[in-house]
C-alpha positions as CSV (number, residue, x, y, z in Angstrom):
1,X,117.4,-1.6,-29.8
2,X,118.9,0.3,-33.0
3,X,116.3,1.8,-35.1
4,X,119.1,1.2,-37.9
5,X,120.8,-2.5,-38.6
6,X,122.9,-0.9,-41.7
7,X,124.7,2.4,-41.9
8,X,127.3,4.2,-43.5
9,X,128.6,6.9,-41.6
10,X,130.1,9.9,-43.3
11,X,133.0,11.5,-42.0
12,X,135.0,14.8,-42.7
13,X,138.9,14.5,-42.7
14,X,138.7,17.0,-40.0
15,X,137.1,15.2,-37.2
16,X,140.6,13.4,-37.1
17,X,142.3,16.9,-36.4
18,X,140.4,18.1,-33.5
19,X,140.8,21.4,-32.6
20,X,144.1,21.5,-34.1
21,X,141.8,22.4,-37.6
22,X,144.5,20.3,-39.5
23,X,146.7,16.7,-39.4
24,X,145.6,14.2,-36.7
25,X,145.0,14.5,-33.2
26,X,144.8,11.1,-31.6
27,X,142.8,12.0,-28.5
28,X,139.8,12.6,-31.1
29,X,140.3,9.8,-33.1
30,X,140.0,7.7,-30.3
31,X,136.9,9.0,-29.1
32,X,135.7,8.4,-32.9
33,X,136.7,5.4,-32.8
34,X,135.3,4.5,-29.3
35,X,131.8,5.6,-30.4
36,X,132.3,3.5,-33.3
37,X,133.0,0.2,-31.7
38,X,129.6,1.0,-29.5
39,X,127.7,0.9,-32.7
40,X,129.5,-1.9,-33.6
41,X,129.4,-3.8,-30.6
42,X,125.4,-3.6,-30.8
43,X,125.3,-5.2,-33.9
44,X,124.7,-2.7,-36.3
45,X,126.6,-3.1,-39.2
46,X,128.9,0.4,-39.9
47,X,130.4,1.2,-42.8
48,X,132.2,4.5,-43.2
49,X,133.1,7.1,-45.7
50,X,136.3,9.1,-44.8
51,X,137.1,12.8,-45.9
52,X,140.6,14.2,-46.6
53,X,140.1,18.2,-45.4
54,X,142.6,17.8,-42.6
55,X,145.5,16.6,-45.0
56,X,144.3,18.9,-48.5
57,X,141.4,19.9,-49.9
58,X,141.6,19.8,-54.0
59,X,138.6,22.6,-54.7
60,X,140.4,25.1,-52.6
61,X,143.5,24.1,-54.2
62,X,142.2,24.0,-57.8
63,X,140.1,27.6,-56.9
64,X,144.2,28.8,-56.2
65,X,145.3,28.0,-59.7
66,X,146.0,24.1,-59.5
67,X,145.0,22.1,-62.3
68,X,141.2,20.5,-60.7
69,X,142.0,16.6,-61.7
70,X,145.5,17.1,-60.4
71,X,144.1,18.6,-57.1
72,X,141.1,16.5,-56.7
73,X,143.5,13.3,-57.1
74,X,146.1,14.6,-54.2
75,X,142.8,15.4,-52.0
76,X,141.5,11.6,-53.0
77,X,145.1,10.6,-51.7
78,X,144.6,12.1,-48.7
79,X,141.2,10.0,-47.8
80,X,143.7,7.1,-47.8
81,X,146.1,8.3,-45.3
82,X,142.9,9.3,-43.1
83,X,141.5,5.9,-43.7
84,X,145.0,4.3,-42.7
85,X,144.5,6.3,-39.3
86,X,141.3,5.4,-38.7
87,X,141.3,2.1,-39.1
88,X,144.7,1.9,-36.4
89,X,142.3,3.6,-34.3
90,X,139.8,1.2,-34.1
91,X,141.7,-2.0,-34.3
92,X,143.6,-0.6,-31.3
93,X,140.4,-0.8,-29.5
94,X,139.8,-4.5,-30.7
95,X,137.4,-3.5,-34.0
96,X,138.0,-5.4,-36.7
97,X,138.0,-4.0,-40.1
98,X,138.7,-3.9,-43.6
99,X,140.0,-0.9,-45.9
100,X,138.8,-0.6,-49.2
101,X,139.7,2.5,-51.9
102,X,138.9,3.5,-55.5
103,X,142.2,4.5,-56.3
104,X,144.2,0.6,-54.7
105,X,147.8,0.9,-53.7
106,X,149.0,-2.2,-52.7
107,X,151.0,-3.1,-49.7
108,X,148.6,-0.5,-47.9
109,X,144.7,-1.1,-49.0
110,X,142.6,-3.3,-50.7
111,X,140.7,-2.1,-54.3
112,X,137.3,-1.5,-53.8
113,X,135.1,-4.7,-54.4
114,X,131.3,-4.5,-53.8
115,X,131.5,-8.1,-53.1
116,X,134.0,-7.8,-51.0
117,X,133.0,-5.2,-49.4
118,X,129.2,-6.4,-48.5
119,X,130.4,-9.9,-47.3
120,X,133.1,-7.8,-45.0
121,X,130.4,-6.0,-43.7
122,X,127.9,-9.2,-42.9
123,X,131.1,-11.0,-41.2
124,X,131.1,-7.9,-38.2
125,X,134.1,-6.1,-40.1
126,X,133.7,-2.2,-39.7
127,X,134.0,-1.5,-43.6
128,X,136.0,1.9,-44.3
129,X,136.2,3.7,-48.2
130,X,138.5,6.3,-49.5
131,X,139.9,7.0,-52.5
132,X,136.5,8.8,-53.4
133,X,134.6,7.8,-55.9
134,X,138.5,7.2,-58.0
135,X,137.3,9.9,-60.0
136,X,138.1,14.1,-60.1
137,X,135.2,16.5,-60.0
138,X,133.3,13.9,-57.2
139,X,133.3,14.7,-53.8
140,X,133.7,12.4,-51.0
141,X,129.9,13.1,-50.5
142,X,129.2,12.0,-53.5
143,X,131.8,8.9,-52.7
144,X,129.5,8.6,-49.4
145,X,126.1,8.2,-50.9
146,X,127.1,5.9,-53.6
147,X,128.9,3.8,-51.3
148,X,125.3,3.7,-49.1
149,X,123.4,2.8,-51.8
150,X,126.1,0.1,-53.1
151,X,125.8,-1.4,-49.3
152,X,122.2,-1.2,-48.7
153,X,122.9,1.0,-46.2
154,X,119.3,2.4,-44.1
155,X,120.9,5.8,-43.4
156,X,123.9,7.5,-44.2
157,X,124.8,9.5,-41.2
158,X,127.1,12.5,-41.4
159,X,129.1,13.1,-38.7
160,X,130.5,17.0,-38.0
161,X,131.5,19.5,-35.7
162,X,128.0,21.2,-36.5
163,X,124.6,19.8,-34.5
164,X,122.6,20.0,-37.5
165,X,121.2,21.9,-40.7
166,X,120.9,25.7,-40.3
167,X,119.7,27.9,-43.1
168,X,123.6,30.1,-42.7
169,X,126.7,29.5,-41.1
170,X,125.3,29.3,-37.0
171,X,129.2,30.4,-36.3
172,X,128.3,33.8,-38.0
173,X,125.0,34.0,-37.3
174,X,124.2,32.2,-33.5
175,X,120.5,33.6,-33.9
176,X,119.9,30.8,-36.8
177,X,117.2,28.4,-35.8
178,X,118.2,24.8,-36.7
179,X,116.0,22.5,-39.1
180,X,115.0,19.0,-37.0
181,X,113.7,17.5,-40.3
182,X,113.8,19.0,-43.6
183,X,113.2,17.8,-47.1
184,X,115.5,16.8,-50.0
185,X,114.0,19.2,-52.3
186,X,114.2,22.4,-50.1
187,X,117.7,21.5,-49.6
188,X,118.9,21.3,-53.2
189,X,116.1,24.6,-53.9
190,X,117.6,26.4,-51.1
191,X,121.2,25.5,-51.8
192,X,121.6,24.8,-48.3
193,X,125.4,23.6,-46.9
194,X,124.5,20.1,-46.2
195,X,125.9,18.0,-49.0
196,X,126.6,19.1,-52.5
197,X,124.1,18.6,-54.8
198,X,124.9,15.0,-56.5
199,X,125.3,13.4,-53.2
200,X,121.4,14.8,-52.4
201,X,120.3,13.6,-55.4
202,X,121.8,9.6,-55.3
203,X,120.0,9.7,-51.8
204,X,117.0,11.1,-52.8
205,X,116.8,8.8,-55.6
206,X,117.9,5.8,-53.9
207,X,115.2,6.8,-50.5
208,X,118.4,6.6,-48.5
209,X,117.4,9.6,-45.5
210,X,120.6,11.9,-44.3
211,X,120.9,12.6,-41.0
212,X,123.5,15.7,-39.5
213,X,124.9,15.7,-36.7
214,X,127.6,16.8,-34.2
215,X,130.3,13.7,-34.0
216,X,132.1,15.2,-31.1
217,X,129.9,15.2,-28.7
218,X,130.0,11.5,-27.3
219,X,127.5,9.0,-27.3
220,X,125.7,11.5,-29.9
221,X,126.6,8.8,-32.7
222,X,125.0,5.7,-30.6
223,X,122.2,7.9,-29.8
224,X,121.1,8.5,-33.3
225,X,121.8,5.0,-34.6
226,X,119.1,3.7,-31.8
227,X,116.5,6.5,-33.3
228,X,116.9,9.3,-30.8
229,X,116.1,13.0,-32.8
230,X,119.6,14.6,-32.6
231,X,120.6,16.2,-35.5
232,X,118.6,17.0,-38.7
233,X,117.3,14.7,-40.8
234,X,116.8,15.4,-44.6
235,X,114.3,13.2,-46.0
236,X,111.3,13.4,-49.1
């Protein structure tokens, strides 16, 4: 039995592009996808926050000389094209689901509507965001725990290439010794690389735990949604 009936489940734009570090690469999103519908399929009702890093990412861009609003809208634009993938993915393995975004473009998604969005959710749809937050200067992590706390999700669940919370980069440094449970507080004190700093504090606030851990490995995502201790999980 799921020791969550409610999630949102945070992905980066790069878990669509595989080892390819960029774009899509369908053989991943289908195993995304495939984990998904398992969640799905056991009643637990998913919701999901996209990234856009595999199309453009607007700090790097605006850190290059790009005007920030300009480059955080073309990375927000970028969530929707990942969100258009994902959600082919899944209803090509028989998931139904609904595409909402902050910034609407019709013919191709649906404006975000809490509403909407939270009755989608009850009816089995898998619910998926982009767009952001709509806004520059917000990340989609920030997009992700508002979204979770707009949902009533129990967890918001962030799904990467990384197993967990390590005080460095583990990539650099393979000696690093990764953090099972860790608290809000010492993340934001310790400026650790988990989410930035807003996103923290809405879930913090809003007693909504984070939990990290590696997407690509399969069955990881069902394993965590039924309460097994993979990952880190950041929590007061």
């Amino acid at each position: 039995m799921a020791a969550y009936r409610r999630i949102l489940l945070k992905l980066s734009g790069e878990t669509l592009s595989g080892k390819q570090g960029c774009g899509f690469d369908q053989e991943s999103i289908a195993s995304i996808c495939g984990q998904i519908k398992d969640v799905r399929d056991s009643g637990v009702r998913v919701s999901i926050v996209i990234g856009g890093g595999n199309i453009f990412r607007g700090l790097k861009a605006s850190a290059g000389g790009m005007d920030r609003g300009l480059a955080d809208s073309m990375g927000m634009l970028g969530t929707i094209i990942n969100g258009l993938a994902l959600g082919a993915g899944l209803q090509k393995q028989g998931v139904p689901t609904r595409h909402f975004s902050a910034i609407p473009i019709t013919g191709f998604v649906a404006p975000y509507n809490q509403a909407e969005a939270s009755a989608s959710l009850e009816d089995g749809f898998v619910v998926i965001f982009s767009g952001g937050t709509g806004n520059p200067y917000f990340s989609t992590d920030t997009a992700a725990s508002l979204r979770a706390a707009q949902t009533g999700a129990e967890v918001l669940l962030k799904g990467t290439k990384v197993d967990g919370v390590y005080a460095g980069d583990p990539k650099q440094d393979p000696t690093l010794e990764k953090f099972d449970a860790i608290s809000f507080s010492e993340v934001l004190s310790r400026s650790l690389k988990v989410m930035d700093a807003t996103a923290i504090a809405m879930c913090r606030d809003n007693a909504i735990p984070i939990i990290v851990f590696n997407l690509t490995r399969k069955g990881d995502l069902l394993r965590v949604v039924n309460g097994e201790r993979i990952g880190t999980i950041v929590k007061e």
